[in-house]
C-alpha positions in Angstrom: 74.1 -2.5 80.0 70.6 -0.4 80.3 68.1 -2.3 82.2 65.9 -1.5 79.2 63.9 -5.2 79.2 62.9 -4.6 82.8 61.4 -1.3 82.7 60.3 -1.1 79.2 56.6 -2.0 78.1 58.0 -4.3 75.1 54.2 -4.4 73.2 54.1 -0.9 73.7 57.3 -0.4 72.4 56.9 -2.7 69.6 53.8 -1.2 68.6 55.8 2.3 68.1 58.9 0.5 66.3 56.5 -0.6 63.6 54.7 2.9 63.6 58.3 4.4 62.8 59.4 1.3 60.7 56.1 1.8 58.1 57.0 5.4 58.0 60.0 4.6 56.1 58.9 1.3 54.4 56.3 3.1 53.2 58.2 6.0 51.5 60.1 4.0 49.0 56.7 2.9 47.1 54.9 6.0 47.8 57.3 8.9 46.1 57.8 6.2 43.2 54.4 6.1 42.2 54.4 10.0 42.5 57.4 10.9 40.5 55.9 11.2 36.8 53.8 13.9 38.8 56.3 15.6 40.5 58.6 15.9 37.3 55.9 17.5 35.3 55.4 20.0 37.6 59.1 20.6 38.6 60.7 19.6 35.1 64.5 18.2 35.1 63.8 15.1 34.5 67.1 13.8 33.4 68.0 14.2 37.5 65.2 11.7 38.1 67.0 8.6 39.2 68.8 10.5 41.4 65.6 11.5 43.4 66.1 8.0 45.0 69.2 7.8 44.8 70.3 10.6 47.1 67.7 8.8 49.5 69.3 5.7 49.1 72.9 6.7 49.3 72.4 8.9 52.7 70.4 6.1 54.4 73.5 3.4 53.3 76.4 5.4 54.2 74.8 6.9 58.0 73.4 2.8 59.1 76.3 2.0 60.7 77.8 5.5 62.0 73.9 5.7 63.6 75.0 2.1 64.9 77.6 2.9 66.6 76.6 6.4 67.9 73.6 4.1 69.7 76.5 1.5 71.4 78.1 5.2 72.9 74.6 7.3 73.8 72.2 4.4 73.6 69.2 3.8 71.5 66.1 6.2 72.2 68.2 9.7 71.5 70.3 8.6 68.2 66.6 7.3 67.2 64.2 10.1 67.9 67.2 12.6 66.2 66.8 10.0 63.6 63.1 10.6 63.0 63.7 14.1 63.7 66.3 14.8 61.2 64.0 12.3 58.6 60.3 15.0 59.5 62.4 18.1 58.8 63.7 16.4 55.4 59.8 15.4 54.8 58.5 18.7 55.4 61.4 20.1 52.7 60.8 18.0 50.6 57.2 19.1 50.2 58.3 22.5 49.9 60.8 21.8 47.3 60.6 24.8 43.8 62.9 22.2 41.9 64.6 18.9 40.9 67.9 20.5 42.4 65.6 21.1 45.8 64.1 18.0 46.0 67.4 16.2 45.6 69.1 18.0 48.1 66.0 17.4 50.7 65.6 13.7 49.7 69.4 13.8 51.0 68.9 14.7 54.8 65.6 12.5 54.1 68.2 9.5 54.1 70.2 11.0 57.0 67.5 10.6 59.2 66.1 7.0 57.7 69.9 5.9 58.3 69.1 5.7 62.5 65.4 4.5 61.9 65.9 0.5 61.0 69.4 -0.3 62.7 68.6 1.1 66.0 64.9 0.2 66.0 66.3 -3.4 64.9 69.0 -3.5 68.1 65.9 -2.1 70.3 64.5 -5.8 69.8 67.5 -7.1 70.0 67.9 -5.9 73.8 64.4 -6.4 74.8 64.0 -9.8 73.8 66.0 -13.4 73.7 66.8 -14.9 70.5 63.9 -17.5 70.6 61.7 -14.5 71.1 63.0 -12.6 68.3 61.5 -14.9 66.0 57.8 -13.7 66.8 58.5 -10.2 66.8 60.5 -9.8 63.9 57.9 -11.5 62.1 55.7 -8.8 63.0 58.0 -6.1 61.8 58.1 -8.3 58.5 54.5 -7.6 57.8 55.2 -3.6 58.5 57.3 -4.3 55.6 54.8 -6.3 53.3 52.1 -4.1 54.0 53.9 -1.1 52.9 54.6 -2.8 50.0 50.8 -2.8 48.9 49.5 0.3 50.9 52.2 2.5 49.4 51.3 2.7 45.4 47.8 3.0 46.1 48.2 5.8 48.7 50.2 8.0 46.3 48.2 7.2 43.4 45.2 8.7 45.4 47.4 11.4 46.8 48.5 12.6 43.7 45.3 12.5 41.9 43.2 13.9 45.2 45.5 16.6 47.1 49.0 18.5 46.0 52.0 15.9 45.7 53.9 17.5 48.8 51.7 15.5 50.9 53.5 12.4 49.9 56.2 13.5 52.2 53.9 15.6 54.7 52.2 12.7 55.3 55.5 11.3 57.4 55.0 14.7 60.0 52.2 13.0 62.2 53.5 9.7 62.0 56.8 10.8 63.2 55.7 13.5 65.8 53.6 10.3 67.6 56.5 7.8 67.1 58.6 10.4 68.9 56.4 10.9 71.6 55.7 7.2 72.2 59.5 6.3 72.2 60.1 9.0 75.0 57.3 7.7 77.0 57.4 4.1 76.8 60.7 3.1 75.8 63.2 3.3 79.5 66.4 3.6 79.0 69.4 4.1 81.3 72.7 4.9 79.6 75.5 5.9 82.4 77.2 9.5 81.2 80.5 8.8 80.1 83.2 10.4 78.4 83.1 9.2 74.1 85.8 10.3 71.7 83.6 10.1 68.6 85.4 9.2 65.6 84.5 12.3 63.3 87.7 11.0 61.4 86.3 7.7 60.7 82.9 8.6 59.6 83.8 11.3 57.5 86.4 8.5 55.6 83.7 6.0 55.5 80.9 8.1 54.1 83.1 9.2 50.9 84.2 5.9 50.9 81.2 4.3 50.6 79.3 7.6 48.8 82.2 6.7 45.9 81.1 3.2 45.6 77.9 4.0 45.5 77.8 6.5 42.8 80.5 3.8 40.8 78.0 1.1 41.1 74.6 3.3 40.2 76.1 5.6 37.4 78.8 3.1 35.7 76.4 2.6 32.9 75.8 6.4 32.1 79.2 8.1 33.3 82.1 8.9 31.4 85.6 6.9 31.9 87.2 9.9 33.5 84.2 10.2 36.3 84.8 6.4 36.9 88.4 6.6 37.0 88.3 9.7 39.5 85.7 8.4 41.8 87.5 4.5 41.9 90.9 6.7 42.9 88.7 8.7 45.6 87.5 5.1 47.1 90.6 3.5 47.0 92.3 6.8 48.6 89.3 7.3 51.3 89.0 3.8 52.0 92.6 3.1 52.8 93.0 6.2 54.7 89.9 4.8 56.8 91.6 1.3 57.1 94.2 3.6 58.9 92.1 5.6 60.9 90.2 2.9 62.5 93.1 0.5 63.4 94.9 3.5 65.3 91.6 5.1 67.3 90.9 3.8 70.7 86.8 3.6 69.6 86.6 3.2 65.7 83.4 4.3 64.2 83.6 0.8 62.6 85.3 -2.0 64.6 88.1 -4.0 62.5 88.0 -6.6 64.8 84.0 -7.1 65.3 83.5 -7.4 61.3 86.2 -9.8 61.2 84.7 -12.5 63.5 83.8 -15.2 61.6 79.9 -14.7 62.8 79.8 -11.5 61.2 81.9 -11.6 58.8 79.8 -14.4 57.3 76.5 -13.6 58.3 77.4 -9.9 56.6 78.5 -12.2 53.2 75.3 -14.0 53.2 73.2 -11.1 53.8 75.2 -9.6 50.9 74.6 -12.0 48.5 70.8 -12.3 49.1 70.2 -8.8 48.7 72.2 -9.0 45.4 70.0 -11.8 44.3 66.7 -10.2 45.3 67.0 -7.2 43.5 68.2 -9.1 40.4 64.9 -11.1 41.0 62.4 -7.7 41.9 63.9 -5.7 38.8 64.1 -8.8 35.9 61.2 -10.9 37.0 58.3 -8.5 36.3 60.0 -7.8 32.7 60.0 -10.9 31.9 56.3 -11.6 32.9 55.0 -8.2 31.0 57.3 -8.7 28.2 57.8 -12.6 27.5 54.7 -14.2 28.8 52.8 -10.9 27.6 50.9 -10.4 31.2 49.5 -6.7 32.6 51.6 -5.0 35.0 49.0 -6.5 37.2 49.7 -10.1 36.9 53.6 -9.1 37.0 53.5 -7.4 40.2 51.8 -10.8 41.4 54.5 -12.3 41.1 56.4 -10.6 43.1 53.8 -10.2 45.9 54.8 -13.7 46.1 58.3 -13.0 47.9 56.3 -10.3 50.0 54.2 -12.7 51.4 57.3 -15.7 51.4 59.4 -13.5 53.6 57.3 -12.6 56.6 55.8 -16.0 56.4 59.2 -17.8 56.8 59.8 -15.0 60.2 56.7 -15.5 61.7 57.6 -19.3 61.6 60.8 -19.1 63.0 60.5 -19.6 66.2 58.7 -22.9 65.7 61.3 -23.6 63.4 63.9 -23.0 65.7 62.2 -25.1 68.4 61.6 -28.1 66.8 64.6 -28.5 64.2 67.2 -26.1 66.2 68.9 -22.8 65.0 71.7 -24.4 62.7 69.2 -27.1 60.4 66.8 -24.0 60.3 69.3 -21.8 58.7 71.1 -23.8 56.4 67.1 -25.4 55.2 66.4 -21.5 54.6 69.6 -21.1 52.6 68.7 -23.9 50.3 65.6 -22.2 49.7 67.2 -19.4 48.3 68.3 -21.2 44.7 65.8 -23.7 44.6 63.8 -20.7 44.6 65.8 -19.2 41.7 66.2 -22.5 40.0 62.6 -22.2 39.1 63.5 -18.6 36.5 65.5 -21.1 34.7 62.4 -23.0 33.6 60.7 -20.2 32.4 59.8 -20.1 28.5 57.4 -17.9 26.5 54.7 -20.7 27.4 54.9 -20.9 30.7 52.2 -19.9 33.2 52.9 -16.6 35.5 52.5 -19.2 38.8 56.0 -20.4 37.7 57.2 -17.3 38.4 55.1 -17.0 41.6 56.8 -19.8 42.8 59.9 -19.2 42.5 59.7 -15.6 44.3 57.5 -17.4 47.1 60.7 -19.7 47.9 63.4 -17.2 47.3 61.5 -15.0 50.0 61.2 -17.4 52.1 64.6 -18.6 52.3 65.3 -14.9 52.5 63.3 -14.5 55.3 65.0 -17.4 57.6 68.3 -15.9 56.3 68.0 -12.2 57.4 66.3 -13.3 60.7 68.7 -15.7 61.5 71.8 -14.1 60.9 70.9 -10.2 63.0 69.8 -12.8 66.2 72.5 -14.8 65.9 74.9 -11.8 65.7 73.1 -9.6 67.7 73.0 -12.2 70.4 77.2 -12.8 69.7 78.1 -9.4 71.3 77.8 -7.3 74.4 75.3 -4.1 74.9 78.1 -1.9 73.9 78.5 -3.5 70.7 74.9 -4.8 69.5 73.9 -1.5 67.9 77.2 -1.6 66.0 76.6 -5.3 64.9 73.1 -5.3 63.6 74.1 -1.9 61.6 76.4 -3.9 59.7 74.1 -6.7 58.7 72.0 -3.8 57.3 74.6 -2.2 55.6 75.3 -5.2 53.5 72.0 -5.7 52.3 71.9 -2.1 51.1 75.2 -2.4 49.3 73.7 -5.8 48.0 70.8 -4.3 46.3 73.2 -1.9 44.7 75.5 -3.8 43.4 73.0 -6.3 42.3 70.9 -3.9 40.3 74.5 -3.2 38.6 75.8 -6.3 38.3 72.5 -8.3 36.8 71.7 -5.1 34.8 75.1 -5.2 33.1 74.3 -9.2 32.4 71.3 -7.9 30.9 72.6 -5.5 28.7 75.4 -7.8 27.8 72.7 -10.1 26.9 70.6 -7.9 24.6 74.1 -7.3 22.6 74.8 -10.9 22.4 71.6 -11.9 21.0 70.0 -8.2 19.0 71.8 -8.1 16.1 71.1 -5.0 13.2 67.5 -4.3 12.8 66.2 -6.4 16.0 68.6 -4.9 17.8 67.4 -0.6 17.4 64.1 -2.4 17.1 64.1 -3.5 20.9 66.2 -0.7 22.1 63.3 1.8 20.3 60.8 -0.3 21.8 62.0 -1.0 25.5 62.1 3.0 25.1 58.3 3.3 24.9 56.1 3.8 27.9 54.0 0.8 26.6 56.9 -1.2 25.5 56.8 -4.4 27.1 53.4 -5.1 26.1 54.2 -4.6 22.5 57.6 -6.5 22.5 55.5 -9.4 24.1 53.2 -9.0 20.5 56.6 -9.8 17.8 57.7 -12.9 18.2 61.2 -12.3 16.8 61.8 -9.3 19.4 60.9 -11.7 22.0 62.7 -14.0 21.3 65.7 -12.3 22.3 64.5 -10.8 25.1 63.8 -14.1 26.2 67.2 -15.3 26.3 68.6 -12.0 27.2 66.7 -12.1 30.5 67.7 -16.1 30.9 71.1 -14.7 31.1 69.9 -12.6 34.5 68.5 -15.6 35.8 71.8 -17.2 35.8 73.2 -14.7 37.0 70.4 -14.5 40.3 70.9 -18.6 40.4 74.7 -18.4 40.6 74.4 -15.6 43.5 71.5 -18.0 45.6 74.1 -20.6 45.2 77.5 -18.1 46.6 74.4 -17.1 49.3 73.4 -20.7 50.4 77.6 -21.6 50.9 78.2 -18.4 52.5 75.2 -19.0 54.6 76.7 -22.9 55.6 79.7 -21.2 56.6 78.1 -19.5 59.4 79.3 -20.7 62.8 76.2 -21.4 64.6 77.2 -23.6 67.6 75.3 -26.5 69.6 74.7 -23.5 72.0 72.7 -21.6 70.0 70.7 -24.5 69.5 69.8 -25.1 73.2 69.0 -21.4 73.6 66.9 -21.6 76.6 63.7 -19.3 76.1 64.0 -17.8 79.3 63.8 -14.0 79.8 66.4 -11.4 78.9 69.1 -12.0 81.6 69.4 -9.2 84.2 71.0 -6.2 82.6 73.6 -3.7 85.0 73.9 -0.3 83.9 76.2 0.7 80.9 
């Protein structure tokens, strides 16, 4: 293993981990608020959607191929080609003359974001010791939060100030000075050796997963046929990867390390959570603007909530870990998780927006002691060689969580519209979820609301039944008596890989 702990300057090195991290936290909320913008200046906007999604799927598929390219070379050179291949996608992306463009440079975008969080997530994995962890990762948790809240106000005053390319020329000096930093400060020594690279593999899993992916975001808008081709490309792909990687000396994605129960458990949890909170981040300000008849303002509140919930419950850790042991504090932060969503079930037309507040304050919270949890106890399960491969995978589930989530809970929803809008309510709140002021003026008729109401109760089942799969998945977790005396002692002494 690189004697990377040693020789490193782990503040230093931290310090440029969150410079990179915010780079890409920040470019989710930043291109949404420019989009209206950029598609009245580029037109095509029924391609819209896709303008994340391309991000999105290139990002999901590349985590843990990036993963396991940094187990073979090590971490700094799969991460600065990483941020490399993210600044040339940045700098297209400004330049882009079209929807078609943009999609197309929002693509290799994601091919470099893919390396940025998995690797930089293993770095701190191999610099410090799980108790450590704990601190640190709640740092990188406010990298995340902040974005949150920096990034709509920096594009709103990009847009209106400067040309909307800057949105994604912004990203150039950030990632030029990340670059540099990891090359200077981050020492790393990775013996040469011979690596059969399993082009096989990754090719397999990236239409694998690029099928499931476009399945789960275009089932409610694509015709049978597309569906039924893409499920048979999946089902082909994926069982010619199953194939692939049993028969290879080094899969790009271990069979046996995803089937240990540590992972294979952790990755369910992770899974499920990711499926719940995006159920709770797309429904819950809906129901707030277009139920209890709040601005957009008061909704995005709520939601603020489970920003400040998560890094809260990371930055805690530690102590938590300390006093009550690993194994209480993860199975207390599952349990979190729905008696956080237990509180959407209360909700009615009357009830106050702090409700709400709540219950996304709890759910983040028991999502932070989940995620943090589960990548230390993994990452700390495995050898050098295998760490990068790990933490990829915990990743990787919570990006195919969010996507199926948003499809699952959104199908609920629209199952629950036609359930309860009957005839003339029914076009009525169709025409009127339609309108770019809509939720405001479906909160104004009572009848409307009515059935929104209930429609979106039917959501909030569905996000309380998926806490519940995510606290038993997260009790089945094998975390031993030996994770619980985890001495804090420094990172043991590390012989060359």
């Amino acid at each position: 293993m690189p004697n990377t702990a040693q020789r490193s300057n782990r503040a230093l090195v931290v310090a440029t981990i969150m410079l990179a991290t915010f780079m890409v936290a920040i470019e989710a909320t930043i291109v949404a608020t420019a989009m209206p913008k950029i598609v009245g200046q580029l037109g095509g906007f029924t391609y819209y959607s896709w303008v994340f999604s391309a991000f999105l799927l290139a990002q999901s598929t590349t985590t843990v191929i990036y993963g396991k390219l940094s187990d073979i070379f090590g971490r700094k050179p799969i991460l600065i080609v990483g941020i490399a291949v993210f600044l040339c996608g940045s700098l297209l992306c400004g330049l882009a003359w079209s929807m078609t463009s943009l999609i197309l440079f929002r693509l290799l975008q994601g091919l470099g974001a893919g390396a940025i969080q998995p690797v930089t997530m293993t770095i701190i994995g191999d610099l410090f010791t799980l108790q450590e962890r704990g601190r640190v990762q709640g740092i990188m948790a406010t990298v995340w939060a902040t974005s949150a809240v920096v990034g709509p106000l920096a594009g709103g005053v990009i847009v209106d100030s400067v040309s909307w390319a800057w949105i994604f020329w912004i990203n150039l000096p950030i990632g030029v000075l990340s670059i540099a930093a990891f090359l200077v400060f981050l020492k790393e020594s990775v013996a040469h050796k011979q690596a059969k690279i399993d082009y096989a593999g990754a090719i397999l899993f990236s239409i694998t997963i690029t099928a499931l992916l476009v399945i789960l975001t275009e089932a409610a808008d694509a015709s049978a046929g597309i569906l039924l081709l893409l499920g048979a490309v999946f089902l082909v792909a994926g069982t010619l990867f199953l194939r692939q990687e049993r028969r290879v000396a080094e899969p790009i994605i271990s069979i046996a390390l995803w089937s240990r129960r540590l992972v294979a458990t952790s990755n369910a949890a992770t899974l499920l959570a990711g499926m719940a909170l995006i159920g709770l981040s797309t429904v819950l300000p809906m129901y707030v603007q277009g139920v209890l008849g709040r601005s957009s303002i008061v909704a995005g509140f709520t939601l603020t909530m489970l920003v400040v919930g998560w890094p809260l419950a990371v930055m805690l850790s530690s102590r938590f870990f300390k006093a009550f042991g690993i194994r209480r504090t993860l199975r207390v932060g599952s349990l979190m998780f729905p008696f956080g969503a237990s509180f959407l079930l209360f909700l009615t037309p009357d009830s106050h927006p702090a409700l709400a507040g709540a219950g996304s304050f709890f759910m983040g919270f028991g999502m932070g002691l989940i995620s943090l949890t589960s990548i230390a106890l993994v990452q700390d399960s495995v050898e050098w060689s295998m760490r990068g491969s790990a933490t990829a995978s915990i990743i990787f589930a919570r990006s195919l969580g969010n996507t199926l989530g948003a499809t699952v809970l959104g199908a609920i929803l629209n199952a629950g519209i036609t359930h309860y809008a009957v005839g003339e309510a029914a076009s009525s709140l169709h025409e009127v979820l339609n309108q770019p002021t809509g939720l405001s003026e479906l909160a104004a008729d009572p009848a409307i609301r009515a059935v929104f109401d209930a429609s979106l109760h039917w959501t909030f089942w569905g996000v309380a039944v998926v806490a519940v799969l995510t606290f038993l998945a997260a009790w089945l977790i094998p975390v031993g008596h030996a994770h619980d005396r985890a001495s804090t002692s420094s990172v043991p002494s590390e012989a060359s890989h």
